[in-house]
Structures are given as C-alpha cells and as structure tokens.
MIKOL-935475 format. One line per field, with one value per residue (C-alpha): x, y, z; residue in three letters. Coordinates in nm, 3 decimals, m for minus. Each point is the difference from the previous one (the first is absolute). Layout:
<rs>
c1	[X	...]
c2	[Y	...]
c3	[Z	...]
rest	[ala	...]
</rs>
This chain:
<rs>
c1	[10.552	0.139	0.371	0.272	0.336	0.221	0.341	0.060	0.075	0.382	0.006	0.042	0.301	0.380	0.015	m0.349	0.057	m0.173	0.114	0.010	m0.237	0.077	0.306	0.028	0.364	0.061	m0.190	0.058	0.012	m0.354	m0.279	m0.170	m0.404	m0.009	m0.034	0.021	m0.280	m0.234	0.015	m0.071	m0.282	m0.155	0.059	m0.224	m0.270	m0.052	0.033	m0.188	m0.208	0.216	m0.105	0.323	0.171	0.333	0.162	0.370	0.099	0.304	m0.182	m0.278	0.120	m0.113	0.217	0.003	m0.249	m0.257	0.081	m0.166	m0.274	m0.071	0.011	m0.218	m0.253	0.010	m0.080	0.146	m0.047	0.405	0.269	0.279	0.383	0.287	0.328	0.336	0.339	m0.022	m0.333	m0.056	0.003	m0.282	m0.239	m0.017	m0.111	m0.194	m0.196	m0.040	m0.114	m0.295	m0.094	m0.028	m0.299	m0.117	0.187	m0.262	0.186	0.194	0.366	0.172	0.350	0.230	0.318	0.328	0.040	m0.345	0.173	0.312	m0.100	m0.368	m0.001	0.078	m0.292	m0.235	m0.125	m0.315	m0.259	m0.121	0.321	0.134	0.300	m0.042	0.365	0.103	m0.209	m0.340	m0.294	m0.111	0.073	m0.194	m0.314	0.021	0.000	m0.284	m0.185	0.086	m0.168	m0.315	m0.060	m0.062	0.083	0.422	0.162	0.258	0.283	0.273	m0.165	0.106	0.325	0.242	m0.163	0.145	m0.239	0.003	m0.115	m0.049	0.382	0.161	0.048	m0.063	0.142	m0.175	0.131	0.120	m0.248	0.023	0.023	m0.312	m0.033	0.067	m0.221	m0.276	0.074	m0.246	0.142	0.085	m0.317	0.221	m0.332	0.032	0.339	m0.106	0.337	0.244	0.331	0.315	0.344	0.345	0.075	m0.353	m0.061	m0.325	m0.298	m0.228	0.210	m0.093	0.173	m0.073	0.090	m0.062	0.198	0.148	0.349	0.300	0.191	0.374	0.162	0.173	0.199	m0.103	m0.348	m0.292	m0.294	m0.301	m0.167	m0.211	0.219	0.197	m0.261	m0.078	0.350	0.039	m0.275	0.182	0.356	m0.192	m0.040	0.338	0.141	0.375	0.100	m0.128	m0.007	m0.261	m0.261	m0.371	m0.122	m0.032	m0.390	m0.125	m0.337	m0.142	0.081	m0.353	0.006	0.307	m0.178	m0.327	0.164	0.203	m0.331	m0.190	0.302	m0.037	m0.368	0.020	0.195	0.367	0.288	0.283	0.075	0.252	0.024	0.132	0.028	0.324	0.061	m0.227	0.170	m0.082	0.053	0.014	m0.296	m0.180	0.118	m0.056	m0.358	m0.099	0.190	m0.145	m0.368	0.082	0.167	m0.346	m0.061	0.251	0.157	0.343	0.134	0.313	0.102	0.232	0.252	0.270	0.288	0.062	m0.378	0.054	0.241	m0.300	m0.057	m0.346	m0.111	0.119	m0.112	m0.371	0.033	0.090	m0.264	m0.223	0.068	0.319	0.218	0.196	0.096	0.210	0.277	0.107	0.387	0.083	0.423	0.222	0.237	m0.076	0.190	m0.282	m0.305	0.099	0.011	m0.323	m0.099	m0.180	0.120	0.116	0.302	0.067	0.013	m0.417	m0.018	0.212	m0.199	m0.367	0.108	0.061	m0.240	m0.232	0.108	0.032	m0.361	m0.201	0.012	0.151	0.185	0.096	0.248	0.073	0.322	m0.100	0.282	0.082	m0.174	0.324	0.259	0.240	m0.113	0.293	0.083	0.168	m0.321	m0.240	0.212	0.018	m0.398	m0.035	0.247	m0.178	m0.374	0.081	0.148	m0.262	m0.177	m0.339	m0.225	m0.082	0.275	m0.207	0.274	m0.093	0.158	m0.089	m0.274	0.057	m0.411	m0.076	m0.161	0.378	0.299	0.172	m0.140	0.104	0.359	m0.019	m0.174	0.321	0.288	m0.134	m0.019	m0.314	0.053	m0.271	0.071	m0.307	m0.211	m0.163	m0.234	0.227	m0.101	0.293	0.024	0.185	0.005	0.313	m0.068	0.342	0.332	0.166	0.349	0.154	m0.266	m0.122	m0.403	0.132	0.227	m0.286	m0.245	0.284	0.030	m0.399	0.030	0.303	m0.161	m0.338	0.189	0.208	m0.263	m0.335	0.193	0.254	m0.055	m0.117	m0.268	m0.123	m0.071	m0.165	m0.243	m0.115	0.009	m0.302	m0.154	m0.351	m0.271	0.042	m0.122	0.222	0.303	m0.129	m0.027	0.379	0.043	m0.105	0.200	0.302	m0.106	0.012	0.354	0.133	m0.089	0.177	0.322	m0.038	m0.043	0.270	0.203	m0.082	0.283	m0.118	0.161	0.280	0.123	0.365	0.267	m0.277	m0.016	0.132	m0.245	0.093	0.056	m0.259]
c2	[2.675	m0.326	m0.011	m0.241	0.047	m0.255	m0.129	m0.322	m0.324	m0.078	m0.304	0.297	0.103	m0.156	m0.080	m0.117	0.221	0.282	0.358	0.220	0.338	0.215	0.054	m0.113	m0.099	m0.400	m0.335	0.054	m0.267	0.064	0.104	0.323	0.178	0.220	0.338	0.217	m0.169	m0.054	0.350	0.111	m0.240	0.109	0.349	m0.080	m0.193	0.333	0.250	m0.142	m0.299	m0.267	m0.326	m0.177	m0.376	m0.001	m0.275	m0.080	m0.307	m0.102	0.048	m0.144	m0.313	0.010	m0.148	0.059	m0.257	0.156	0.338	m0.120	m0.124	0.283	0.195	m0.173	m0.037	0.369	0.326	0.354	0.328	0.106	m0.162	0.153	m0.105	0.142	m0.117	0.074	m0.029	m0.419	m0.040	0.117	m0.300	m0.188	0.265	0.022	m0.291	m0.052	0.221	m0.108	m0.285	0.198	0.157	m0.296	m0.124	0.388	0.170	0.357	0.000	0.301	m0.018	0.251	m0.048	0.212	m0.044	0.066	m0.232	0.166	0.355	m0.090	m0.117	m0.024	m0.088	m0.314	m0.050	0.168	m0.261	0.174	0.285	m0.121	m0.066	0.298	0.074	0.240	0.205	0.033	0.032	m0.169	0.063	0.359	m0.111	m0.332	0.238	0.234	m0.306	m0.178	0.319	0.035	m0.377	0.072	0.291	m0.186	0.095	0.041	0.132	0.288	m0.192	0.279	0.218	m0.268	0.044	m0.277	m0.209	m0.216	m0.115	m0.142	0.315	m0.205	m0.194	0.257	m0.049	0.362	0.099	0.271	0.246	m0.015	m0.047	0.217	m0.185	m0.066	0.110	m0.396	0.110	0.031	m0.396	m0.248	m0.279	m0.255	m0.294	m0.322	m0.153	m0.052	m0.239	m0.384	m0.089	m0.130	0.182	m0.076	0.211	m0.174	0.320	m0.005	m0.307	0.032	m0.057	0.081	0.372	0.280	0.289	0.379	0.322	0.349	0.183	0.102	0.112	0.008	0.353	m0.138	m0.006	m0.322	m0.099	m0.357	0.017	m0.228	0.119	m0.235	m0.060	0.259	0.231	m0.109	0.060	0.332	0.080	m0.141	0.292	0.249	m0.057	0.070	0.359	0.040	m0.310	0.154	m0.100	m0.105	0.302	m0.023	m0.249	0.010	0.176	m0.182	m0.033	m0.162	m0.123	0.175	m0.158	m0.054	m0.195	m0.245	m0.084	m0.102	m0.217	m0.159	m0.016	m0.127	m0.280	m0.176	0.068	m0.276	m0.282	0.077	m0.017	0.163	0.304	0.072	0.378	0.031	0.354	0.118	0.150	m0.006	0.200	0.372	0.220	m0.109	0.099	m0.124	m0.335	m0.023	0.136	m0.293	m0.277	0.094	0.035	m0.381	m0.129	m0.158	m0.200	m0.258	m0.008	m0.101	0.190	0.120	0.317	0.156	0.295	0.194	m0.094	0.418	m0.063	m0.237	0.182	0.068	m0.284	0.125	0.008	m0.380	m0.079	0.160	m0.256	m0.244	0.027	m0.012	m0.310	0.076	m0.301	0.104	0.284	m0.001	0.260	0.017	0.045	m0.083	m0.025	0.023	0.218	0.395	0.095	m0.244	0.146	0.342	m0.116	m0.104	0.291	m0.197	0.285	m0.227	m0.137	m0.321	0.137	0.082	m0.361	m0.154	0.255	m0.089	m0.383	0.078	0.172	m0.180	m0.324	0.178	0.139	m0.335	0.030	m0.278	0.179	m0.112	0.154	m0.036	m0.037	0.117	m0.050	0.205	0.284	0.233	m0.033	m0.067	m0.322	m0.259	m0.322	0.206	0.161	m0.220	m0.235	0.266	0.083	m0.394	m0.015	0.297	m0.104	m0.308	0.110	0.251	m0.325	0.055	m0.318	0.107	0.164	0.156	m0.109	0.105	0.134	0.366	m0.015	0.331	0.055	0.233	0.195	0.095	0.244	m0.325	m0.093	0.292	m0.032	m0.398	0.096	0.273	m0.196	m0.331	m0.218	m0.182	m0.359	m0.019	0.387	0.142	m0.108	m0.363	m0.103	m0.195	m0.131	0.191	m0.299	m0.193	0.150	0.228	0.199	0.256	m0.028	0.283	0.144	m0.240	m0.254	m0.268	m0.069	m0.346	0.091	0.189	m0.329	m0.188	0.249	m0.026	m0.301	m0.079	0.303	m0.195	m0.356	0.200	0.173	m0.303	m0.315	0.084	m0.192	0.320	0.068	m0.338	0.029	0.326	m0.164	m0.288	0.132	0.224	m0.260	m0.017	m0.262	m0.232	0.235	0.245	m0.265	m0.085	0.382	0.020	m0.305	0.106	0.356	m0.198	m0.213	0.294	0.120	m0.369	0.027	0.323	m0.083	m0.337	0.180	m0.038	0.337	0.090	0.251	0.348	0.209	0.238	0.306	m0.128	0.263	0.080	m0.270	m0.320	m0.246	m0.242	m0.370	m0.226]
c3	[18.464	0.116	0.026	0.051	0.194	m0.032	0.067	m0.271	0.123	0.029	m0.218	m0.274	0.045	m0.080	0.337	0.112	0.310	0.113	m0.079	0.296	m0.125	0.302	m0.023	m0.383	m0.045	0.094	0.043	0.342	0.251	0.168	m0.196	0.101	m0.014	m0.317	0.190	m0.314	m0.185	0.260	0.083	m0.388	0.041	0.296	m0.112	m0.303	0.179	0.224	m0.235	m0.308	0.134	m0.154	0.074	0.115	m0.063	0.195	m0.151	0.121	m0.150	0.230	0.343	m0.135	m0.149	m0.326	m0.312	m0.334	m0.079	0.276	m0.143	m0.339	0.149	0.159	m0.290	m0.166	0.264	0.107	m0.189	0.099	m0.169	0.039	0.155	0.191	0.027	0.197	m0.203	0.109	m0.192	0.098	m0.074	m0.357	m0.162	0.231	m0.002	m0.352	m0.006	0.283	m0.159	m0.347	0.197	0.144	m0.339	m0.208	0.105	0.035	m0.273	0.113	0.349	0.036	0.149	0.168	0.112	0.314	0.196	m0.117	m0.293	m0.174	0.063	m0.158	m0.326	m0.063	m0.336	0.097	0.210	m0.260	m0.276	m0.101	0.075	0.293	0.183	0.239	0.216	0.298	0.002	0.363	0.261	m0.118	0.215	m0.140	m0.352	0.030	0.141	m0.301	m0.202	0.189	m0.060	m0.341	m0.070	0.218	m0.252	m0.240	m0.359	m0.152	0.294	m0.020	0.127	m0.120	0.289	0.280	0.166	0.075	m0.220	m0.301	m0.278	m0.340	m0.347	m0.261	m0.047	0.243	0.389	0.139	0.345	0.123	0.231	0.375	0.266	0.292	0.303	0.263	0.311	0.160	0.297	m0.169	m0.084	0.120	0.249	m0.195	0.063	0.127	m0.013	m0.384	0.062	0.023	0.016	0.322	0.025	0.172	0.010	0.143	0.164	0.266	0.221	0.014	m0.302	m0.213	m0.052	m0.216	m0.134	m0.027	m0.166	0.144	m0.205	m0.321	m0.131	0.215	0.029	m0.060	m0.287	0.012	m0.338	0.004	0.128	m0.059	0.236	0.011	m0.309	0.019	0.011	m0.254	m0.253	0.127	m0.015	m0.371	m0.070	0.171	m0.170	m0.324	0.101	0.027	m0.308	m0.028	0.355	0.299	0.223	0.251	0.170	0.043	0.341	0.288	0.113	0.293	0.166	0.340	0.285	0.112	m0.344	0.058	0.347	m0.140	m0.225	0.240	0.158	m0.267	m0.093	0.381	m0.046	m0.235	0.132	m0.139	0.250	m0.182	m0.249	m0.243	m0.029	m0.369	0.044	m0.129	0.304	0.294	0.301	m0.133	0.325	0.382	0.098	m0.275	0.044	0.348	m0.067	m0.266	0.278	0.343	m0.194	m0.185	0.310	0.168	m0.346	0.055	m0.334	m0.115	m0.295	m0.142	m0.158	m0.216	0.093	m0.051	0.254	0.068	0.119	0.216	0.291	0.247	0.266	0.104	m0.331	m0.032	0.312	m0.114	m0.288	0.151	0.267	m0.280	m0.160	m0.245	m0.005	m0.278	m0.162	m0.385	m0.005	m0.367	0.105	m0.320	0.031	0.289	m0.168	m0.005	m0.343	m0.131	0.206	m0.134	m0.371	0.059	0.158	0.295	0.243	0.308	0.090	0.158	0.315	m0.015	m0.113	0.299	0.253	m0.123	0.024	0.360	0.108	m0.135	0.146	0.316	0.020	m0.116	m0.378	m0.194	m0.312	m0.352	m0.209	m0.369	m0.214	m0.342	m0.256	m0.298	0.051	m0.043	m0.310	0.269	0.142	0.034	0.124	0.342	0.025	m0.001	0.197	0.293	0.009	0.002	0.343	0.122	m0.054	0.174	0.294	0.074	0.075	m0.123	m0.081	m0.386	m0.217	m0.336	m0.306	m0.347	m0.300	m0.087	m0.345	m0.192	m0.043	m0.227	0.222	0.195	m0.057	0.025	m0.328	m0.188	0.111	m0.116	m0.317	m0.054	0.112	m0.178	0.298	m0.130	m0.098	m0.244	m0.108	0.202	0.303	0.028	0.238	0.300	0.334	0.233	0.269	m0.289	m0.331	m0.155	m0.290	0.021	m0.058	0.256	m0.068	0.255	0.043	m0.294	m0.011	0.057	0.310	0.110	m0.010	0.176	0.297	0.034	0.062	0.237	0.220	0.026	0.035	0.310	0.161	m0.026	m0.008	0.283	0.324	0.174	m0.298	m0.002	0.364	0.004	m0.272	0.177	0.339	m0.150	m0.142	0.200	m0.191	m0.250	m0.257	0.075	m0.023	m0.349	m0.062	0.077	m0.178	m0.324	0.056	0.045	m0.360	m0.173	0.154	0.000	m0.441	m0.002	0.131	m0.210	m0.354	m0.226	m0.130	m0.363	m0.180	m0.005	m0.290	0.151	m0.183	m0.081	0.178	0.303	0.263	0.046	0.057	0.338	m0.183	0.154]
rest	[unk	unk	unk	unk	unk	unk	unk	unk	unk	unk	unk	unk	unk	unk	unk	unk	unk	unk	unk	unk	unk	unk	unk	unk	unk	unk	unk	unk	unk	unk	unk	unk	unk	unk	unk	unk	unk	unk	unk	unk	unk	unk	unk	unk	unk	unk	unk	unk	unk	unk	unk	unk	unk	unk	unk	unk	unk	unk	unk	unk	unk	unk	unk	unk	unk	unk	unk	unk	unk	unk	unk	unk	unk	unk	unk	unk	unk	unk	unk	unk	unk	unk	unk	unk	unk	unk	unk	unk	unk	unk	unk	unk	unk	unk	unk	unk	unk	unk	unk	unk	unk	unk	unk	unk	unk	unk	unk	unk	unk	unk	unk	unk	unk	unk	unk	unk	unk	unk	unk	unk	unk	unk	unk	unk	unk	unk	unk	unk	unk	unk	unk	unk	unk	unk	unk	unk	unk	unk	unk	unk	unk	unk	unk	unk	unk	unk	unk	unk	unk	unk	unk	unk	unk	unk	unk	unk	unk	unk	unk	unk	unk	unk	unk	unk	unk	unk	unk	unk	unk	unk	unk	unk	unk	unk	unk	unk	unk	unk	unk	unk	unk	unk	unk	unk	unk	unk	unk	unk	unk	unk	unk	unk	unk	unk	unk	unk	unk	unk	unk	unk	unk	unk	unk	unk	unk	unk	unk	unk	unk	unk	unk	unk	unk	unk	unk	unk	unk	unk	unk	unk	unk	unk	unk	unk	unk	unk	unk	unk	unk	unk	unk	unk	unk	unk	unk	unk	unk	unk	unk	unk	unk	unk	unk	unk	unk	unk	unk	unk	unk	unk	unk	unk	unk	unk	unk	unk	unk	unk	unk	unk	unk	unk	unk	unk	unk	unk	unk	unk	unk	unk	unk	unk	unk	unk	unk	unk	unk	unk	unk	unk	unk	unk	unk	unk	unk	unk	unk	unk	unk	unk	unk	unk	unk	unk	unk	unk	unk	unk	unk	unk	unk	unk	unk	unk	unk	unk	unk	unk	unk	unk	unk	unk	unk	unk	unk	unk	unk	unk	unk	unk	unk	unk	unk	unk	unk	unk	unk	unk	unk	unk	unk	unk	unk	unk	unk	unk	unk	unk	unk	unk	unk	unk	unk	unk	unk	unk	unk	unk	unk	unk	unk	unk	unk	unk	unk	unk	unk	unk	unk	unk	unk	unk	unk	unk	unk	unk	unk	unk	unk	unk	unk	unk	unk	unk	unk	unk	unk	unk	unk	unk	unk	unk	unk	unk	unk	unk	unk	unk	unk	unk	unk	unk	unk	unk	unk	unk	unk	unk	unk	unk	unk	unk	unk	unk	unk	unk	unk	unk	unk	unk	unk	unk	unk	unk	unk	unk	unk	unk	unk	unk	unk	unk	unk	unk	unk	unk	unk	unk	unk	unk	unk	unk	unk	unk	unk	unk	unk	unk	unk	unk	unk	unk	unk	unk	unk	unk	unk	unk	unk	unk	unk	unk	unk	unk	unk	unk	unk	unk	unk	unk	unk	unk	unk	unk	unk	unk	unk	unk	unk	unk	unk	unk	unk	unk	unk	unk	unk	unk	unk	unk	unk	unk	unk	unk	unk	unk	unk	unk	unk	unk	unk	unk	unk	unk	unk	unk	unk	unk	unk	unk	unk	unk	unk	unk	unk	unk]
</rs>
C-alpha cells in the first residue's frame, strides 16, 4: 500500500503560518519536525510494508498551489493526517485537496482534534479517525484493507468510522508497550529546521516516552499525549480523576537514537518529552552514553527534578544548553490550586543550580490556570520571573483542553467565552473569563509580559548577541515578525458575564 503523511502547506490556514504539531497548542514562533506522525509512519512502514511519502509542507516549502499539483500528479492508496485543536480546519481541506483528483484514496485522520470530535473529520465511508494513540489501530486497519473483502471495523479498537449515516466510536484501545516502537526514520524528513531556543542547525526533535505521572489541573502534555489522554477521560466521563500511565523507552533505546540523530547530520534536539529527567541514575546513564556525540539539545523538567548538580553537570557535559522548567506562577496558593506540587522555592533552587552547573534554564509564567489569578498575582510572578534572570521567560494563557480537570471546572463554573472550548493558540489567544480576570484583561497581560521580557534592552541583547549567520539573524527576524504583529493587533470586545469581572478599559 502506498501511503501519504503529510503536514498541509501553511497558506491554509487564517494565518498562513505554520501550526506547531508537537506540542499542538500555538503557531509558535519556530516551526518544529512532526515527531508524532513520523513515528505512526514509520511504525506502519515496519510493521505492514507501507510504502511511505513523508510530506511536510512547511519544512519543505511547498504552497498551496504546489500542494495541488502534487495531488494531481501523485496517486496514494490512503493518506494520513495528524490534526490538532488549531489545525482542523486546514487538514480538512488539505485533504479534500488530495481526494479530488482520487476520490478511491482512503483518509485516515489522528491527533487530538480527530479524537475529540471525529464526526467532523468523517465525510464518507472511507474516511477514519484513529482515537488516541494511533499506531496499533492504524495496523488493525491496514490489515483489515489487505484482506480484502467488507472489513469488520466494529472489532477494531480506538477506531472511529462512518455505519451507514452514523459515526461509530468504538471502544478504548489499550495502550502499547512504546518499547516495542520502532525509531522513528529521520530519513523520511526533507525538510530544514531551526528553533530560537538552539544556536546551532538543522535540529530535530524526539519522543521517548508517553504520559506524564502528575496530575496537574491545567495540563497540556505533547500532542500525543493529549489524544491518548482524551481516550482515557472517556473511561471515566463524570470527572476527571486520573491520568494515563507513564511509559518509557529503554535506555539502550534513547541512546541509539541519539545515536542515530548525529548519525545523520543534525546538531541539535528538542526533547518534547513531557518530562525527560525520570530518576538520577537514569539520566546520568542516557548523558554520559550521548556525551561523545556532540549534540546540543534541550529538555523539559520538573524544577523538584532539577536539585542535583551532578546530574546537571552530566547534562550539561552532554550537550544540554537548555532545559524548560514549567514554573508556571511565582505564587504558591496558585501552584497548589493547580496542583503542580512545588513551591517557588523548587523553582528559585533549580534556576540556581542549574545556572551554577552549566545549564542555561527557562522558566514559564502561565496565567489563569487557577480561579484565583489577579492583577497582584500575575504582577508578582512577572517581577519574580524576571529577576531570576533567565534568557527565555515561557508566557501563555492557560487553554482549558478538553482533555484537563481544568476543563470540567470551566465547563461548571461557566468561564467559557463562547460557552464551551474553542480551538486557541495559548501564546496569544484568551478564551475565559476568570472570577477576577476578563478574557480581555487576560489578552492584555499576555502581552505587556512578552513586551517586558523580549523588547527590554537586556532581551534585545541576549537575542542578537546569539545571533551566529545570516540565516540565523533572519530566523530571529521572522520570530520577532510574528511577536512584533502580536503586540500590534488591535483588542476586539469579548462578551463578559455582567456582575463577574470588570473588564480593564483599553
């Protein structure tokens, strides 16, 4: 079976930028590999014999315009699409694009936006959605069509199909054993990547494992793990009570990948892990075997993680120039609402040592993600994040995905601004009004904490003093666009609940 993977071209979207799909919740201001899909697709090639078209539009270059050409000149037996909450609307049509001129082409969809609601995704008998975590659906499938004959889809789990006029979810699909997972094949990626937070190019990323083992309120895990963890809230729909296990990849694993990454040519890693410091002497393990590579990468952590300087010096001896600490707020009534379990004082200690022992950290200021966010609040983590110092300070306004308990106490207390959950990117979109905070006032603080932190004196420095090659100044230069068009858009008036906040005048 010949099979296309494909990210669309940006030019399809409102606005004609690309939609980050590792993390699946902004534009983003660097555009990153599509871990997720590529490993579904390598999965397939190795396990069924797929042949394999790993198309990613963005990296690649290709426009809307090109995309139709290519449709037309190519022909592919199915075609496989990883849409997240953004990215809905593009793939659609991306591909209808495809299947016009091949109206027999099959098209299965995954990700988070497919697992949420598939009938959307599903216009006809030959359209699919895998429900969670693809790759063992997507086999049963594949094995289903090489058959031959009707195919019992009812009998494959995690799977969402189309009965005549009704869209059928079938059940849950017990989760893989993500060892057994084939290294993703980089080979397949013909695109040139960048990220503002490595000096150094072409970068990759990677994912070695799955689910998280906290139970944070807010939390958005990488996109993978936001589907599977759509899946798993439906086995328990009246309230979010629990969170998918954690599962990890060997050690022997992570190394050959490392391995097989500077094999290739790439200089840095992302390591979109949701967390990637499980144990001491497990991290020390993966970093003295990776240290000989040469690699730069960055990480992220939890800051109670991060209290051991031979375990940062190991990383850092092995290439990790940054690692991101999701601190979240600088205030602990607010970390405990959200259930992070830290307290500032982790966040203030991992800073150090971290600084101390050769690792350049990053912490975040996420706002809204308890009920009692203020103006004093948010005002204090802003003084505090920026006199910790650090070169990149993470701002974002908390998203209430479906897949949260943050959701479910939105949903109850009628914080939604549209009544329910809309796709948002959470680098500059509001879509709650809090109990002390307006959407709008919300918006307003995104962006004063972005114009503070980037456009400062010191910020501007610490840009251009890592500014290495031309390219890389016109990398930063376009990452600065995008911020520059931010701060520049005008305020529309978000509907407030009269009697529950009073909106800032702007």
């Amino acid at each position: 079976m010949r099979a296309l993977f494909y990210v669309p071209p940006p030019d399809y979207n409102r606005r004609k930028s690309p939609i980050d799909r590792v993390y699946g919740c902004n534009y983003g201001y660097d555009y990153k590999p599509p871990i997720h899909l590529l490993q579904v697709a390598t999965a397939l090639r190795e396990w069924a014999g797929w042949e394999i078209r790993f198309l990613d539009c963005p990296a690649e270059g290709m426009d809307g315009a090109a995309f139709t050409a290519f449709a037309e000149a190519e022909r592919f037996d199915v075609a496989c699409s990883w849409a997240v909450y953004l990215s809905a609307e593009e793939d659609l049509h991306a591909m209808r694009v495809l299947r016009t001129p091949n109206p027999a082409m099959r098209a299965v969809f995954m990700g988070t936006a497919a697992t949420w609601k598939p009938e959307e995704f599903i216009d006809d008998e030959d359209c699919f959605c895998l429900l969670g975590e693809p790759e063992l659906t997507l086999l049963e499938l594949a094995r289903a069509w090489a058959a031959g004959g009707a195919p019992d889809l009812a009998a494959i789990d995690g799977l969402a199909w189309k009965d005549g006029d009704t869209v059928r979810r079938n059940p849950f699909r017990k989760l893989l054993d993500v060892s057994a997972l084939p290294m993703p094949d980089r080979r397949m990626l013909l695109g040139n990547y960048r990220a503002n937070r490595l000096d150094v190019h072409p970068i990759t990323t990677m994912v070695v494992s799955r689910g998280c083992g906290f139970r944070c309120t807010f939390c958005t895990p990488n996109a993978i793990d936001q589907a599977i963890e759509l899946e798993f809230k439906r086995l328990q729909p009246e309230w979010y009570v629990d969170r998918p296990p954690l599962r990890k990849r060997t050690v022997d694993q992570i190394v050959a990948e490392f391995e097989d990454i500077a094999a290739l040519g790439y200089k840095g890693v992302e390591v979109a892990d949701n967390i990637f410091t499980w144990g001491k002497a497990r991290t020390q393990e993966i970093c003295e075997r990776i240290a000989p590579l040469g690699l730069h990468w960055l990480c992220l952590a939890r800051a109670n993680m991060l209290h051991d300087p031979a375990t940062i010096q190991a990383m850092a001896k092995a290439g990790c120039k940054m690692v991101y600490m999701g601190s979240e707020s600088f205030d602990d009534g607010l970390l405990e609402d959200m259930v992070k379990e830290i307290k500032v004082k982790d966040i203030e200690k991992a800073v150090k040592v971290c600084r101390e022992n050769g690792v350049e950290p990053e912490v975040s200021v996420l706002m809204g993600a308890s009920p009692n966010e203020t103006w004093k609040t948010l005002w204090w983590s802003w003084k505090a994040s920026r006199r910790l110092g650090t070169r990149f300070v993470h701002f974002s306004v908390a998203l209430p995905a479906p897949s949260t308990e943050l959701y479910d106490i939105a949903r109850k207390e009628g914080w939604f601004v549209d009544g329910d959950f809309t796709p948002a990117d959470n680098v500059r979109d509001v879509i709650v009004n809090l109990p002390h905070l307006s959407a709008q006032e919300l918006r307003l603080a995104l962006k004063l904490a972005y114009a503070g932190q980037y456009l400062s004196p010191r910020g501007l420095w610490w840009q251009v003093r890592n500014v290495g090659s031309l390219t890389d100044l016109r990398h930063k230069a376009k990452s600065a666009g995008k911020l520059f068009t931010f701060l520049a858009e005008r305020e529309r008036q978000l509907p407030v609940p009269p009697g529950r906040v009073t909106p800032l005048p702007l």
